[in-house]
LODO-715390 format. One record per residue (C-alpha): residue number from 1; residue in one letter; x, y, z. Coordinates in nm, 2 decimals. Example, Ala and Ser with C-alpha at 12.3 -4.5 7.8 and 13.67 -1.06 7.14 Angstrom:
BEGIN
<site 1, 'A', <1.23, -0.45, 0.78>>
<site 2, 'S', <1.37, -0.11, 0.71>>
% end
This chain:
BEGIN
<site 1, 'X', <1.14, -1.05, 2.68>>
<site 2, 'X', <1.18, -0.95, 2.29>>
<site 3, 'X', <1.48, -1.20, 2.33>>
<site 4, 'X', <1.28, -1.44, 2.45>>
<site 5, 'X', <1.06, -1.37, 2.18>>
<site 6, 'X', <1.33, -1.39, 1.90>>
<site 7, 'X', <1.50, -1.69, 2.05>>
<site 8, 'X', <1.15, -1.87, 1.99>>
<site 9, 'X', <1.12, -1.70, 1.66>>
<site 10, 'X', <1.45, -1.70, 1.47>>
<site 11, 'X', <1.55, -2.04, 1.36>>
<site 12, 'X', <1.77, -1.89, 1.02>>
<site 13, 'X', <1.92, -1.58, 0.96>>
<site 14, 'X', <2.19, -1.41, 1.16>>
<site 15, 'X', <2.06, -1.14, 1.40>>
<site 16, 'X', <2.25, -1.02, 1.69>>
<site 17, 'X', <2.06, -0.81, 1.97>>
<site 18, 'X', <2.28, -0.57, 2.24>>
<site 19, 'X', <2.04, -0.46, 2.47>>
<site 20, 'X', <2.11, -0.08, 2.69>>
<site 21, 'X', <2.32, -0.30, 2.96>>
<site 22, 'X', <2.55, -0.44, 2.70>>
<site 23, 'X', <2.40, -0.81, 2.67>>
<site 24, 'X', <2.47, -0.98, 2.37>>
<site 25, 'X', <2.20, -1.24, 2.20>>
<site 26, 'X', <2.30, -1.43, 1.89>>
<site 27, 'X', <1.99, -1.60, 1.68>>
<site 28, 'X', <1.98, -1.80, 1.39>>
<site 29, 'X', <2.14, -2.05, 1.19>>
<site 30, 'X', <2.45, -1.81, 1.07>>
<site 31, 'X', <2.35, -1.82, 0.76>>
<site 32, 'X', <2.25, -1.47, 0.51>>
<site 33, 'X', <2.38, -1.08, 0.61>>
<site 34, 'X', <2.48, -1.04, 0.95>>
<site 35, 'X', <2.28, -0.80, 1.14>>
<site 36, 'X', <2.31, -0.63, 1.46>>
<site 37, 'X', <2.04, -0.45, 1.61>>
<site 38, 'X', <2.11, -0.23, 1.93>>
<site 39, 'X', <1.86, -0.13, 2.23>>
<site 40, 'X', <1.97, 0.20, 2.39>>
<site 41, 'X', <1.68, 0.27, 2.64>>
<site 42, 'X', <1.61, 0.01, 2.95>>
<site 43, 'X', <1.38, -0.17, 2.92>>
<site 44, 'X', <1.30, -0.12, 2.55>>
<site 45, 'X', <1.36, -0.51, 2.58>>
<site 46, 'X', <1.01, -0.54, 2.73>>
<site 47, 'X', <0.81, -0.32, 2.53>>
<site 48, 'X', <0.94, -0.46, 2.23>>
<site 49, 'X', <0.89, -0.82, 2.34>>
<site 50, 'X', <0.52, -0.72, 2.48>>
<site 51, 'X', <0.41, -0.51, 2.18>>
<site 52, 'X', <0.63, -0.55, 1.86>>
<site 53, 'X', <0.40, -0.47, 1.61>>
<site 54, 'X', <0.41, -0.10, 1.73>>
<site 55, 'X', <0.71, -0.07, 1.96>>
<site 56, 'X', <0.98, -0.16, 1.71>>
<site 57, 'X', <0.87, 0.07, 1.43>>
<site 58, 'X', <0.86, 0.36, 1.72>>
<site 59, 'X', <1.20, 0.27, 1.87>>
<site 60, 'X', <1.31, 0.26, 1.56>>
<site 61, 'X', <1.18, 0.61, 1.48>>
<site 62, 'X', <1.31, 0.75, 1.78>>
<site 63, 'X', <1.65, 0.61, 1.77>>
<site 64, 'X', <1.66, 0.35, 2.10>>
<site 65, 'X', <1.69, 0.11, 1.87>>
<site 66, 'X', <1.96, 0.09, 1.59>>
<site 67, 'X', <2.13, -0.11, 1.36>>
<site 68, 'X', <2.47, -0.12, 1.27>>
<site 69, 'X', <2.60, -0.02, 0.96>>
<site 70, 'X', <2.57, -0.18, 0.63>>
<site 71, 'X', <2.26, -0.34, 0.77>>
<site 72, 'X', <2.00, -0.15, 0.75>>
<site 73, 'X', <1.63, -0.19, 0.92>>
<site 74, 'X', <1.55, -0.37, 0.61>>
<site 75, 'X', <1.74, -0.66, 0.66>>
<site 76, 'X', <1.64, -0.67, 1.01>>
<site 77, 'X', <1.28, -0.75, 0.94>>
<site 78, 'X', <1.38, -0.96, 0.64>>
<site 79, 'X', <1.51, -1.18, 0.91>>
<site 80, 'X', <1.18, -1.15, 1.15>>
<site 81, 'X', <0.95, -1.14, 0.96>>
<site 82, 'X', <1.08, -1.43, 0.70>>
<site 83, 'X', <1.09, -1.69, 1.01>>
<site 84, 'X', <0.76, -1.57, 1.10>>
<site 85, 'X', <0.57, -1.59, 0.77>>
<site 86, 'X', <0.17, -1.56, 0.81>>
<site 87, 'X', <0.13, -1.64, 1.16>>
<site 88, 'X', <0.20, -1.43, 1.47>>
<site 89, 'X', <0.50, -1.34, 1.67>>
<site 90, 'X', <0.37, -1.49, 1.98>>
<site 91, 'X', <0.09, -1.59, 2.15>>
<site 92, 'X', <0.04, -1.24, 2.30>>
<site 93, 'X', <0.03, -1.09, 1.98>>
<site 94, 'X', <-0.22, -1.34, 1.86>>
<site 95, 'X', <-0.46, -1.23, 2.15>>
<site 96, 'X', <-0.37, -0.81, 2.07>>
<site 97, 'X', <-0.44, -0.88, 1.74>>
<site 98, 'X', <-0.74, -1.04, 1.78>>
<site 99, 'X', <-0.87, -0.75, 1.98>>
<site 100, 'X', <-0.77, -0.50, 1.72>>
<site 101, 'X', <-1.01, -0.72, 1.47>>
<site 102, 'X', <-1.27, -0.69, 1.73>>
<site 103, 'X', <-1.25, -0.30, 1.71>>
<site 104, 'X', <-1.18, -0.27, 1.34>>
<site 105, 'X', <-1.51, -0.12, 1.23>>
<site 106, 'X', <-1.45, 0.19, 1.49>>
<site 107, 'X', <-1.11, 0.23, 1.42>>
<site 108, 'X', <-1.19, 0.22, 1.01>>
<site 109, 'X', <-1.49, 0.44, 0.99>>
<site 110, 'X', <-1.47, 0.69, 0.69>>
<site 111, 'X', <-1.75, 0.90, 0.63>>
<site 112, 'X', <-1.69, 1.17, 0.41>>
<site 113, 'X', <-1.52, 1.41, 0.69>>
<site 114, 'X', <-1.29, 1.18, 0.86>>
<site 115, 'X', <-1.17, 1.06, 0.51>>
<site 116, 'X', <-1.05, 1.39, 0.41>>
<site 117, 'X', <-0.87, 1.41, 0.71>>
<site 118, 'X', <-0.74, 1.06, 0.64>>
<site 119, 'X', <-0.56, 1.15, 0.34>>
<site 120, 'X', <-0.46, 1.43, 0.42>>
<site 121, 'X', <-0.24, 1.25, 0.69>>
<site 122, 'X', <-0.06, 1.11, 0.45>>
<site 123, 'X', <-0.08, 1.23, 0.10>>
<site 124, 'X', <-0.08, 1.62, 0.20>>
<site 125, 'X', <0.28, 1.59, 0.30>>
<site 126, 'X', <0.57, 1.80, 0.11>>
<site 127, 'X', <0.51, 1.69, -0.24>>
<site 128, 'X', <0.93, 1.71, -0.29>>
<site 129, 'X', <0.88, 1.37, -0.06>>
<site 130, 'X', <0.75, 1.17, -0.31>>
<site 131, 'X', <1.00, 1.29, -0.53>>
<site 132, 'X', <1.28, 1.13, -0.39>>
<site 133, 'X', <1.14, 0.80, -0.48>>
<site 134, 'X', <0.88, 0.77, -0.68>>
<site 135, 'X', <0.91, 0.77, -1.10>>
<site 136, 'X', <0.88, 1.03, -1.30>>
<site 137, 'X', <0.50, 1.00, -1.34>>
<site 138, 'X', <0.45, 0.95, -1.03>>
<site 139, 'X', <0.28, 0.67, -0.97>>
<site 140, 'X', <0.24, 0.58, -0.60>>
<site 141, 'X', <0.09, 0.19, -0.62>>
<site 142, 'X', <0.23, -0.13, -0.75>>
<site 143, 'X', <0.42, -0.12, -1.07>>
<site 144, 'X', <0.40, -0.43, -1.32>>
<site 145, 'X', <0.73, -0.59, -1.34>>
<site 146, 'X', <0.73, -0.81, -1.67>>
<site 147, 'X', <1.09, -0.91, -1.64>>
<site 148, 'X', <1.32, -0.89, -1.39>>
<site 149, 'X', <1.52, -0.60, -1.48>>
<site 150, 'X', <1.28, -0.40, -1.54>>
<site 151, 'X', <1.34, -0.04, -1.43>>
<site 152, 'X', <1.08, 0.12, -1.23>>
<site 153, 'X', <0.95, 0.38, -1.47>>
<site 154, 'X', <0.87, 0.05, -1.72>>
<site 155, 'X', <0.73, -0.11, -1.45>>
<site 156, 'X', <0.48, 0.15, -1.35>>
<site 157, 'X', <0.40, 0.23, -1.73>>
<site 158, 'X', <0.37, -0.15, -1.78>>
<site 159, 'X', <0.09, -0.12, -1.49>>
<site 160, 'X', <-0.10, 0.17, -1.63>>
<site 161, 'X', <-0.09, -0.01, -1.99>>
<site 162, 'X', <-0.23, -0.32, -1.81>>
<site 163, 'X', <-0.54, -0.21, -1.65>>
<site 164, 'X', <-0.66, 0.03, -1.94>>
<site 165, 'X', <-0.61, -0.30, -2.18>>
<site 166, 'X', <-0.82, -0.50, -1.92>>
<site 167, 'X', <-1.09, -0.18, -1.94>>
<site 168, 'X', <-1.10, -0.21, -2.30>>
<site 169, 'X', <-1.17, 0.16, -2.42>>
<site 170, 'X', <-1.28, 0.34, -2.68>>
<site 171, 'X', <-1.23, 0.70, -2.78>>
<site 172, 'X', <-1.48, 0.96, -2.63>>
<site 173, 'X', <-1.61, 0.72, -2.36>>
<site 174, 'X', <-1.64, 0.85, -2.00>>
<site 175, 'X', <-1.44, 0.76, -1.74>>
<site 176, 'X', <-1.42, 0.78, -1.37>>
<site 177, 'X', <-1.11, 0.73, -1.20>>
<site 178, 'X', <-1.18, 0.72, -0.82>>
<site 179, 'X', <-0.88, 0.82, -0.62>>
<site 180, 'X', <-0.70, 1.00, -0.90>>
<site 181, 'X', <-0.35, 1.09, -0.70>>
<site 182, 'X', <-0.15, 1.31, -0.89>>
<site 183, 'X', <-0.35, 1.20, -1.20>>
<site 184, 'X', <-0.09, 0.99, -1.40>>
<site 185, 'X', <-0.35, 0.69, -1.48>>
<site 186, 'X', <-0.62, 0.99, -1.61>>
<site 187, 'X', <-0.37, 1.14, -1.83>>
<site 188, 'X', <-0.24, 0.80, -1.93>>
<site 189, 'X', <-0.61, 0.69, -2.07>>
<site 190, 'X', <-0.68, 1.08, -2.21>>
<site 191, 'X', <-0.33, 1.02, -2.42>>
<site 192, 'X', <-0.35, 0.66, -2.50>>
<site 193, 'X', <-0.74, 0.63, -2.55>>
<site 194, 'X', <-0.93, 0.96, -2.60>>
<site 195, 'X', <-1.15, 0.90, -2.31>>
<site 196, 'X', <-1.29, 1.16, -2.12>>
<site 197, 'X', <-1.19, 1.15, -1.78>>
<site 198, 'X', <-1.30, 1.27, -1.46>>
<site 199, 'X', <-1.06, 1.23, -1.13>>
<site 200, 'X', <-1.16, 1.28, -0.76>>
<site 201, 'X', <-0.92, 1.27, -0.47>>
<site 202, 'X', <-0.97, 1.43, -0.16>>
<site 203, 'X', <-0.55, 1.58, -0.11>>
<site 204, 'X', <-0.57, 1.89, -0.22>>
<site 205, 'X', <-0.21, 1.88, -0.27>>
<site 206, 'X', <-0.25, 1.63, -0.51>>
<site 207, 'X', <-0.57, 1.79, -0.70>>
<site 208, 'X', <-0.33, 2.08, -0.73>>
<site 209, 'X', <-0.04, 1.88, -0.89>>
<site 210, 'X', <-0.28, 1.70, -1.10>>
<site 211, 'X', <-0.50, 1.96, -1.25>>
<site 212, 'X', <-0.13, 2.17, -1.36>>
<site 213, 'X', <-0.02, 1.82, -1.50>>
<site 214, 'X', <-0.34, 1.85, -1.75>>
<site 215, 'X', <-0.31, 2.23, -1.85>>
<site 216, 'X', <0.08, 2.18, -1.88>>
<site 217, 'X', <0.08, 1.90, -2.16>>
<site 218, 'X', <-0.27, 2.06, -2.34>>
<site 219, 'X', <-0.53, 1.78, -2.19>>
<site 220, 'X', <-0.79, 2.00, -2.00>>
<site 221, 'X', <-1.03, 1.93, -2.24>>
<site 222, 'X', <-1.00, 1.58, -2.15>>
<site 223, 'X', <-0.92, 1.52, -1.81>>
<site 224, 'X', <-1.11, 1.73, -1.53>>
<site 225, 'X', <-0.97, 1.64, -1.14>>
<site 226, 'X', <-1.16, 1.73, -0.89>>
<site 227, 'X', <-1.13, 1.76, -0.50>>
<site 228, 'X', <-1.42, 1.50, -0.42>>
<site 229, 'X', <-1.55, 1.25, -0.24>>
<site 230, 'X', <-1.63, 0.98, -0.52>>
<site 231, 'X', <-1.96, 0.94, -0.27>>
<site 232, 'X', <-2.06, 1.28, -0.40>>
<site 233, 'X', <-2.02, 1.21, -0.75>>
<site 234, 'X', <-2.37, 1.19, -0.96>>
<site 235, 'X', <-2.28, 1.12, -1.34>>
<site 236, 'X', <-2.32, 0.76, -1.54>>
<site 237, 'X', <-2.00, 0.64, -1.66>>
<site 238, 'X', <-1.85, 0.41, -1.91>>
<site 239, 'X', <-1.54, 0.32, -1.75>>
<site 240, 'X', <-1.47, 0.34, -1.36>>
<site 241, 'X', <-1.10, 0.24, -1.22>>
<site 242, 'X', <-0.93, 0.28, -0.92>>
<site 243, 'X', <-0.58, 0.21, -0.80>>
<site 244, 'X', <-0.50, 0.17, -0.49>>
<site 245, 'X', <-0.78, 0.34, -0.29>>
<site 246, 'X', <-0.97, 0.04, -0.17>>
<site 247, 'X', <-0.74, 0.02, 0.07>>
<site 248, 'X', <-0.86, 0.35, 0.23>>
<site 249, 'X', <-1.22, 0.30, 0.23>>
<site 250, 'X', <-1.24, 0.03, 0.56>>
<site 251, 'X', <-1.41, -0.26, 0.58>>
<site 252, 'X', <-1.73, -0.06, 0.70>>
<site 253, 'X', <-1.79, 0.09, 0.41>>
<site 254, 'X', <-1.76, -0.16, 0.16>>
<site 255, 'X', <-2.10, -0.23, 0.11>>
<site 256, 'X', <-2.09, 0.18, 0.01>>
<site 257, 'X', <-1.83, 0.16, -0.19>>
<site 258, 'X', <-1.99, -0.13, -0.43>>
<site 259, 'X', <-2.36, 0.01, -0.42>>
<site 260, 'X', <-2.18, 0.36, -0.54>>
<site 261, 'X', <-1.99, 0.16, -0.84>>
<site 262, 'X', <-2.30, 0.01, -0.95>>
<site 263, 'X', <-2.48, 0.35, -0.97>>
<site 264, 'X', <-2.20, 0.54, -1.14>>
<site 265, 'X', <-2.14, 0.26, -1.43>>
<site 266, 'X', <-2.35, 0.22, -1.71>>
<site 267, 'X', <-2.51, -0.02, -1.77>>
<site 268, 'X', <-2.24, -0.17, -2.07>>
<site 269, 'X', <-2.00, -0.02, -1.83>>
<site 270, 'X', <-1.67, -0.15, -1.71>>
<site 271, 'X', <-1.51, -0.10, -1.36>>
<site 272, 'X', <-1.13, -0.22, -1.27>>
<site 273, 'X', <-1.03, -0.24, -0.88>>
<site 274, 'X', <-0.67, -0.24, -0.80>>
<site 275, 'X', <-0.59, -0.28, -0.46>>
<site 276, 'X', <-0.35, -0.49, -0.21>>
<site 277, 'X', <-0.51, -0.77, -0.07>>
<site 278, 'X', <-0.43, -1.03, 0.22>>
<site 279, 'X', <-0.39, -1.43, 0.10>>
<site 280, 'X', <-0.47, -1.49, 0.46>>
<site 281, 'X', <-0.84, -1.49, 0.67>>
<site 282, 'X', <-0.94, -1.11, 0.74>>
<site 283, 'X', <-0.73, -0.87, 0.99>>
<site 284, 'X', <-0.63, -0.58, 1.17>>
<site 285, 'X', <-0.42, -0.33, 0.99>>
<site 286, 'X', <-0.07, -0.32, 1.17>>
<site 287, 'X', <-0.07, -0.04, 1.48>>
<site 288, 'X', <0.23, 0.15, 1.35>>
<site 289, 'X', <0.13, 0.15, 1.02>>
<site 290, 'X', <-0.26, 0.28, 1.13>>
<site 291, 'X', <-0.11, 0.50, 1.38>>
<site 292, 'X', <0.19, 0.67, 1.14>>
<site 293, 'X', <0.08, 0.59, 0.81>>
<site 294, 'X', <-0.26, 0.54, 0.70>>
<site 295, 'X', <-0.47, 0.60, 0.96>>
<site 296, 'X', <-0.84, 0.43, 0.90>>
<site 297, 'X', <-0.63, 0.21, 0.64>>
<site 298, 'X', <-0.73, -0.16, 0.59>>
<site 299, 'X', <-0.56, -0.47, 0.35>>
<site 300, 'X', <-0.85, -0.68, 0.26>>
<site 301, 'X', <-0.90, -1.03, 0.23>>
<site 302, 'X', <-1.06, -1.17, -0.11>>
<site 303, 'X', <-1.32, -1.35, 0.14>>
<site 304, 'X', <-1.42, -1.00, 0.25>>
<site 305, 'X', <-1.43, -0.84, -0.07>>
<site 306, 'X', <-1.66, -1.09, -0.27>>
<site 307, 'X', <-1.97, -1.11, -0.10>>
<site 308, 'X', <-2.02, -0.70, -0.15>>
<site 309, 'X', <-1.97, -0.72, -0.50>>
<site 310, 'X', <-2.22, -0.98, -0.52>>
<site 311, 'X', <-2.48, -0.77, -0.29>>
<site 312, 'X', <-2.45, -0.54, -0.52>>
<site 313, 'X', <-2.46, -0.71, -0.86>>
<site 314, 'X', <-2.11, -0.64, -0.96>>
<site 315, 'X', <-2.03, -0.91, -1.20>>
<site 316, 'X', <-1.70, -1.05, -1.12>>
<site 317, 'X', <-1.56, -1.14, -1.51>>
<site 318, 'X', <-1.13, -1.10, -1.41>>
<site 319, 'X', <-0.96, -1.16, -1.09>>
<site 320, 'X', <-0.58, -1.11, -1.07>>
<site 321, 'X', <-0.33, -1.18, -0.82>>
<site 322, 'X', <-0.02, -0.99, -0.86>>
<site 323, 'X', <0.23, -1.19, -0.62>>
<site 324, 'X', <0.58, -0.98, -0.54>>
<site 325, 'X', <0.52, -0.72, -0.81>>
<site 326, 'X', <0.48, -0.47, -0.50>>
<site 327, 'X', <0.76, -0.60, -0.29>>
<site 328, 'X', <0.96, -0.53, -0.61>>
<site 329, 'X', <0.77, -0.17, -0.64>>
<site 330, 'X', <0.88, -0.10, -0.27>>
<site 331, 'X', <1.25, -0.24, -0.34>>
<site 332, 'X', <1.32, 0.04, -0.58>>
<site 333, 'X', <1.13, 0.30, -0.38>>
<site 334, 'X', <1.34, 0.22, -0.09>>
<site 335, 'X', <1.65, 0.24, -0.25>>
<site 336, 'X', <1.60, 0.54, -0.39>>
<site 337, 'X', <1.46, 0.68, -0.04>>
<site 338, 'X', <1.77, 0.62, 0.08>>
<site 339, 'X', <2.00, 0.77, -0.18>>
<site 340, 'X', <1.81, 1.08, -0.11>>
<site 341, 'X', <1.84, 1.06, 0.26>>
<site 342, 'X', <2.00, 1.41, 0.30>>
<site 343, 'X', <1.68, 1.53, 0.11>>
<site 344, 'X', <1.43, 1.36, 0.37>>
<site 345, 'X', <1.58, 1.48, 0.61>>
<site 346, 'X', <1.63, 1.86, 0.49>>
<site 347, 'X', <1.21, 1.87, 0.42>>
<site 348, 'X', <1.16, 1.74, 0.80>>
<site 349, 'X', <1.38, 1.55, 1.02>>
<site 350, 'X', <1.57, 1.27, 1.13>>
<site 351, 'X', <1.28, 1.10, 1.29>>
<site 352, 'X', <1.08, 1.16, 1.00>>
<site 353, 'X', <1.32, 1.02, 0.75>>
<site 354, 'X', <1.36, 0.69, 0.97>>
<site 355, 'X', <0.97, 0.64, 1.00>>
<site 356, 'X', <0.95, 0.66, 0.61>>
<site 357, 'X', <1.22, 0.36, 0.57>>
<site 358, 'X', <1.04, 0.17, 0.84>>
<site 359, 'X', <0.75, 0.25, 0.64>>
<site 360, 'X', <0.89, 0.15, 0.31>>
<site 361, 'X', <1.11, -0.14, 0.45>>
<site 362, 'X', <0.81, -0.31, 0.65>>
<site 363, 'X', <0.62, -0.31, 0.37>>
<site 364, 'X', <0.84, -0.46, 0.15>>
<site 365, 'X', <0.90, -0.74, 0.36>>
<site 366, 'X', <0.51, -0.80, 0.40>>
<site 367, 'X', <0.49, -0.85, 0.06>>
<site 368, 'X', <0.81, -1.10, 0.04>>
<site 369, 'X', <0.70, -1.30, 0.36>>
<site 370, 'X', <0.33, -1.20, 0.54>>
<site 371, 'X', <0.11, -1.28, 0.23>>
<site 372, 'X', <0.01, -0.97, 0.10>>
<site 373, 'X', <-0.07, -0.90, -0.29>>
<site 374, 'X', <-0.26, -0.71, -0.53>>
<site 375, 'X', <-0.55, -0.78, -0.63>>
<site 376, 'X', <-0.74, -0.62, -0.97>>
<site 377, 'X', <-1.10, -0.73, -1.00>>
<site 378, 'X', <-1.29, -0.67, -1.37>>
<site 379, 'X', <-1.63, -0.61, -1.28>>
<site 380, 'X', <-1.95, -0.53, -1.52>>
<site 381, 'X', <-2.33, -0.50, -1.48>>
<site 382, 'X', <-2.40, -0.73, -1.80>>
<site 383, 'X', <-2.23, -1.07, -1.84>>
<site 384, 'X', <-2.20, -0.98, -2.24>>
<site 385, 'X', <-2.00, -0.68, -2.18>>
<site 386, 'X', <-1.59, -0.78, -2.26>>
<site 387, 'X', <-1.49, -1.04, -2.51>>
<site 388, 'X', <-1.52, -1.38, -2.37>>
<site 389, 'X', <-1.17, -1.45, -2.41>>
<site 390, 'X', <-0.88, -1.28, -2.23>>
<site 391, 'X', <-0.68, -1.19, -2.58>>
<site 392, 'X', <-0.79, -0.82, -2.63>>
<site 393, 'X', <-0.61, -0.76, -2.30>>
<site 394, 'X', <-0.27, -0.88, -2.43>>
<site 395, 'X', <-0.35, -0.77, -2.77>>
<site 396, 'X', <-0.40, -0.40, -2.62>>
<site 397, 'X', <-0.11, -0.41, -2.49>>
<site 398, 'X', <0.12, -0.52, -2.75>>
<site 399, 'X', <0.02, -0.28, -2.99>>
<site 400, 'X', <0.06, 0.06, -2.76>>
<site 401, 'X', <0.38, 0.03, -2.61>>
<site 402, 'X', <0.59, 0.31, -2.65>>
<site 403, 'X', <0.56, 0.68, -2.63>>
<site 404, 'X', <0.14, 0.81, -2.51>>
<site 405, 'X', <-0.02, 0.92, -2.87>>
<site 406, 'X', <-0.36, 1.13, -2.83>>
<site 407, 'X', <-0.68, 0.95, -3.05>>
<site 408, 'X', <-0.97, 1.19, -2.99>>
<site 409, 'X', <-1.30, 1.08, -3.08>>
<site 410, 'X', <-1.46, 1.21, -3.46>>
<site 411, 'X', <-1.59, 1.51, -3.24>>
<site 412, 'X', <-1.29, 1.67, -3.15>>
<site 413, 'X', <-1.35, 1.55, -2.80>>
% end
């Protein structure tokens, strides 16, 4: 069946499948790296070929299916995934993932509970995890890559430089930054800007990390994080951004989400969204990734994002679509993943250490071939709030490159 499936599917690349009974299937057009992949369980063939979107990731994961050396998983669903682009694997598929549209709503509501729980699936792991991978400020969401060779810590201070240009600051204002992490982006605007910011995240692990961040280079005063749901927060703010927690707060609760922006900014206020998005009509999130990952996750379309900003008078004054800057954010990750392998393994296990390449290595390559992006929407109550022109974002950026330098407003802050 999954041969079946692949023989229909793989019209360039060269994949090789060895199912348990020895069976060899060749597919492709010869061309690009040679990879084999293995089956070692009967009938794996079927499941795989049946339900792909979940099976492979778990066969994967549990080692009946392998690939051989240099290849890695990687290139295996560069080749898969790059013949099948936007559309689905087969027919079947198409009808499974209809369904899992259908039931989206149930498997995506977040009220304030469940969310905790949520996050703490994911982001509550061993925090010596994320430092096999991630930069040195550890920054978990798409880096800005303004050249090619950019390393990955210029990348993700590129990004942070970005959207605090685009929220055009001033010293002493208030901030709000919703889905803080382990509060690089709160310290970044504190040092570059002399906001005052406030950070909620529901991971305690990362609330922990973050508030020590703050005492340990003398910014307490101001940055506060704070183990909250941003539902629960009551103050007025200037400023309001948030990187890459849209994507946890499921298409249910979107309507929520803006109504709660649009009470928390003032009313000269400025709010910047960062968050993946889907070029494509609106979804299901992937099975294995729901399942493994981020359960109650969801990748929004624009089409789906839109009409709740406009419910909830949320002007829409900057819309950007950053196109491979996270495939190129997960490329680095990955690699670095793997150099570290030993490590993985050592904080859990084998199995662990191969669903966080699948991880990593699927979403890479549904940034490079299945249409997903970042998006970063500018929003404001008043249509005279920003410049009319997009300068001051390019000027801002220009003149603070380089090492953070703390401007506290006249009163000391």
């Amino acid at each position: 069946m999954f041969a079946f499936v692949l023989d229909r599917l793989v019209s360039h690349g060269d994949l090789t499948l060895i199912d348990a009974s020895g069976s060899v299937r060749s597919f492709g057009d010869g061309t690009g790296t040679p990879v084999t992949m293995r089956l070692h369980k009967k009938h794996l063939e079927w499941e795989l070929g049946l339900n792909p979107y979940l099976k492979l990731g778990e066969a994967y994961m549990d080692g009946t299916l392998t690939i051989d050396p240099p290849a890695r998983i990687y290139d295996a669903l560069d080749i898969i995934l790059g013949n099948v682009g936007i559309a689905w694997a087969h027919p079947l598929a198409k009808v499974v993932g209809r369904i899992r549209r259908v039931k989206r709503r149930i498997d995506q509501f977040n009220p304030v509970g469940k969310a905790k729980s949520n996050v703490a699936h994911h982001y509550d792991l061993d925090a010596g995890l994320y430092d096999l991978f991630l930069d040195n400020d550890k920054q978990y969401s798409c880096a800005y890559f303004e050249t090619p060779d950019t390393s990955l810590e210029s990348a993700q201070l590129a990004k942070k430089s970005h959207i605090v240009a685009k929220l055009n600051l001033s010293p002493g204002m208030q901030v709000l930054d919703i889905g803080c992490g382990w509060g690089g982006m709160a310290l970044y605007i504190a040092q570059k800007t002399g906001a005052n910011v406030t950070g909620v995240t529901l991971s305690e692990e990362q609330h922990k990390i973050a508030t020590e961040r703050a005492a340990a280079i003398g910014l307490s005063d101001l940055v506060e994080f704070r183990l909250q749901d941003y539902r629960h927060v009551e103050e007025t703010f200037d400023r309001i951004v948030s990187v890459g927690m849209y994507e946890h707060v499921g298409v249910h609760h979107y309507d929520e989400f803006a109504a709660k922006v649009h009470s928390l900014l003032s009313p000269q206020g400025v709010a910047l969204i960062h968050t993946i998005g889907r070029l494509d009509e609106p979804g299901a999130t992937n099975p294995w990734i729901a399942k493994y990952i981020f359960p109650g996750g969801y990748i929004p379309a624009l089409s789906e994002v839109s009409p709740t900003l406009e419910r909830h008078q949320l002007l829409l004054t900057d819309l950007e679509v950053l196109r491979l800057h996270y495939a190129e954010t997960l490329r680095h990750w990955r690699d670095r993943f793997l150099a570290r392998w030993d490590d993985a393994v050592a904080l859990y296990d084998e199995p662990f250490a191969r669903m966080w390449e699948f991880y990593l290595a699927g979403s890479e390559t549904s940034f490079r071939h299945e249409g997903m992006v970042v998006f970063q929407f500018q929003l404001t109550r008043e249509i005279n709030t920003l410049p009319i022109t997009r300068d001051y974002i390019s000027d801002w950026e220009q003149a603070h490159r380089g090492s953070p330098q703390v401007k506290r407003a006249a009163s000391g802050g």
